[in-house]
C-alpha positions in Angstrom: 199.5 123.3 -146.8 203.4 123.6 -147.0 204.9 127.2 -146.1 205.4 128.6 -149.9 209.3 129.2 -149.3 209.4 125.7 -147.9 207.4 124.6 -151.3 209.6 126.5 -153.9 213.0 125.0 -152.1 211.3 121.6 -152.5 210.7 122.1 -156.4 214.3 123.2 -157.2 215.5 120.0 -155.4 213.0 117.7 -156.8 211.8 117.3 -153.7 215.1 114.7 -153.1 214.1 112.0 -150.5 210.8 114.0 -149.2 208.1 112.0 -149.3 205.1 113.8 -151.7 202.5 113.3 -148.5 205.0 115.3 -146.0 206.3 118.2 -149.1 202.3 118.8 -149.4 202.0 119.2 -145.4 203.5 121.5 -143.2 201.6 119.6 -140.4 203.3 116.4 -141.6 206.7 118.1 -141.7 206.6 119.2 -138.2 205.8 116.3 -136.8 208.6 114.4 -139.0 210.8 117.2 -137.4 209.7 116.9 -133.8 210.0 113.0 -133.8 213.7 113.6 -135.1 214.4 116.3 -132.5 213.1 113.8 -129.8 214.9 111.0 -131.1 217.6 110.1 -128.4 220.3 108.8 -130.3 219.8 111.8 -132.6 220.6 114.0 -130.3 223.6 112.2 -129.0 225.0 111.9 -131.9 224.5 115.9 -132.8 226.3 116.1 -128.8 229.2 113.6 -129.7 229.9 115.4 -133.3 229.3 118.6 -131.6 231.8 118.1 -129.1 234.4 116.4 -131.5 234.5 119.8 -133.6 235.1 121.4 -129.9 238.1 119.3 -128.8 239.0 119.5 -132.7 239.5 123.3 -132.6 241.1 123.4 -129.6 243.7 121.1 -131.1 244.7 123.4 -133.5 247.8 125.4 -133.4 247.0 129.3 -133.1 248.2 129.9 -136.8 246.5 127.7 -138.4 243.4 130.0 -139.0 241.7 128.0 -142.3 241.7 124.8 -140.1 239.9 126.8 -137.3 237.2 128.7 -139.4 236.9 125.3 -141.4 235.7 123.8 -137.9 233.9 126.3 -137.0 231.9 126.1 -140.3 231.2 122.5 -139.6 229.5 123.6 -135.9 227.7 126.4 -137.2 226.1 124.2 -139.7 225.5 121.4 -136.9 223.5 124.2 -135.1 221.9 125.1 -138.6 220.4 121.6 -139.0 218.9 122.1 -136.0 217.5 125.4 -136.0 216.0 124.6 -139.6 214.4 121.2 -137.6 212.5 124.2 -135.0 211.3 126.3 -138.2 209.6 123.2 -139.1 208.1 122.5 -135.7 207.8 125.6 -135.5 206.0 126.4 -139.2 203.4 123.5 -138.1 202.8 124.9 -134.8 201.6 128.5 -136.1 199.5 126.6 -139.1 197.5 124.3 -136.4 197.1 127.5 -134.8 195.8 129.2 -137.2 193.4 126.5 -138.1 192.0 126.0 -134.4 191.1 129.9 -134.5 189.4 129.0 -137.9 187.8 126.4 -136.3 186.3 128.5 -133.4 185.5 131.5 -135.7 183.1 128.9 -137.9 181.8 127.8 -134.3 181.3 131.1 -132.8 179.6 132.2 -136.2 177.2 129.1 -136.3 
């Protein structure tokens, strides 16, 4: 089952793009994330953005302080993409977790 907050975010959007098998799964979802966060040319391409906001920044003049915070909005958001990636890995993780220890509770019990 989908993390609730996860699940509520997905209804106000209408779920956008999210296929109806991976918004009912938070298994499915972290696997959908770890195969993005493994994917080599994703990463390369969050590195080559990453370091285009870099050489950005440090092109602009010292006054020119909405041009600065505006790139430094952009990298912070980067970053936020892929922290919200690891709560998904991260959210299937502690649900397979829990459902092994389910699993060996039943066993222990039988």
């Amino acid at each position: 089952m989908i993390a609730p907050h996860l699940l509520a975010r997905l209804r106000r959007r209408g779920q956008g793009n999210i296929s109806p098998q991976i918004a009912r799964s938070t298994t499915l979802l972290g696997e959908q994330a770890r195969r993005i966060l493994d994917d080599e040319v994703f990463q390369l391409a969050i590195d080559v953005v990453d370091e285009e906001l870099a050489e950005r920044w440090r092109a602009t003049k010292l006054g020119d302080e909405a041009g600065r915070e505006a790139l430094y909005r952009l990298h912070c958001a980067l970053r936020e993409i892929e922290a919200k990636l690891r709560n998904f890995l991260g959210d299937a993780n502690r649900v397979e977790l829990e459902r092994q220890r389910r699993d060996e509770e039943r066993d222990w019990a039988a």
